[in-house]
N, C-alpha and C positions, 0 to 999 in steps of 0.2 A: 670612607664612603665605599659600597661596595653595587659593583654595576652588576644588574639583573638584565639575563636575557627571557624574552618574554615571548615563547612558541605559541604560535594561532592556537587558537582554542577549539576544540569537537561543538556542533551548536546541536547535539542531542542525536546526532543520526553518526553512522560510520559508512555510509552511503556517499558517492559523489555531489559536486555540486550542481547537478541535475536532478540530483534525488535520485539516481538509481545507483542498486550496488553492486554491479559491473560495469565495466565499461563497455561503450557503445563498439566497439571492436568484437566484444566476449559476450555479448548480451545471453548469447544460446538459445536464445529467440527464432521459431520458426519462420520462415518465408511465410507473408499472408499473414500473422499474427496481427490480433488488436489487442494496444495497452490501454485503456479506460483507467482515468484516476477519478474516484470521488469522494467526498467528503462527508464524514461519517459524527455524528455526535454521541458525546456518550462514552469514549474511550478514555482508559485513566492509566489503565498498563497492560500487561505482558498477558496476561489472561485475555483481556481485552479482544487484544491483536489475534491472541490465538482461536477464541469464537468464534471473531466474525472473519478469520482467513479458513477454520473448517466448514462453517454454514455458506459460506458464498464457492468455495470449490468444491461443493455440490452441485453446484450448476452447469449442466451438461454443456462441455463445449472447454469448460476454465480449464488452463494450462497453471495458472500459479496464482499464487494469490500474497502481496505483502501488506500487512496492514501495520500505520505507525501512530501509537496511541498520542505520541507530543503533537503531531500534526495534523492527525485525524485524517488523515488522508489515508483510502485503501488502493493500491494498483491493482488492478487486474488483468490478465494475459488471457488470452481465448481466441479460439481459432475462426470466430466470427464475431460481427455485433453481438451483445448483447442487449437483451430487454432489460431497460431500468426498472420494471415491473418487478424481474425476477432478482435484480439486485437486492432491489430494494423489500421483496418476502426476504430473504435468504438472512438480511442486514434486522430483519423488523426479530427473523427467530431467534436470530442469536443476542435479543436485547435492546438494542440502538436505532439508531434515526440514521435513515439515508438521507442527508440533507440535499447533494444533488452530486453532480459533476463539478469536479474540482479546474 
């Protein structure tokens, strides 16, 4: 018989278990930033993510933009509120359904 060690497994992100991929130490996040997560339909992969992270950091004000096609979840960083108005133009050009806030 032969004994197997058996290492936790990736569940599709290499991000923390916060969901973000810094630590909250290193974020590099400015003072006054908002993080807005919302949930996006419609994403399948890597092309995906990369649309609607260039159609929504278009929006005057966005600092970064991560979008994760397994979770559908987009983060976004900005130096004020944003309008889900304009999330959700920015989410509708590049494709997809702003479904809401995550």
């Amino acid at each position: 018989m032969t004994a197997e060690t058996q290492l936790p497994q990736a569940t599709g992100s290499c991000c923390s278990s916060t969901g973000s991929c810094h630590d909250s130490a290193d974020t590099g996040a400015q003072e006054g930033a908002v993080t807005t997560v919302y949930q996006v339909s419609g994403m399948t992969c890597g092309h995906c993510e990369g649309a609607i992270s260039e159609e929504v950091s278009g929006i005057e004000g966005v600092t970064s933009v991560k979008a994760v096609a397994s979770t559908g979840l987009v983060t976004v960083v900005s130096g004020a509120p944003l309008s889900d108005d304009a999330v959700r133009a920015a989410v509708d050009e590049a494709g997809y359904e702003l479904v809401g806030r995550a």
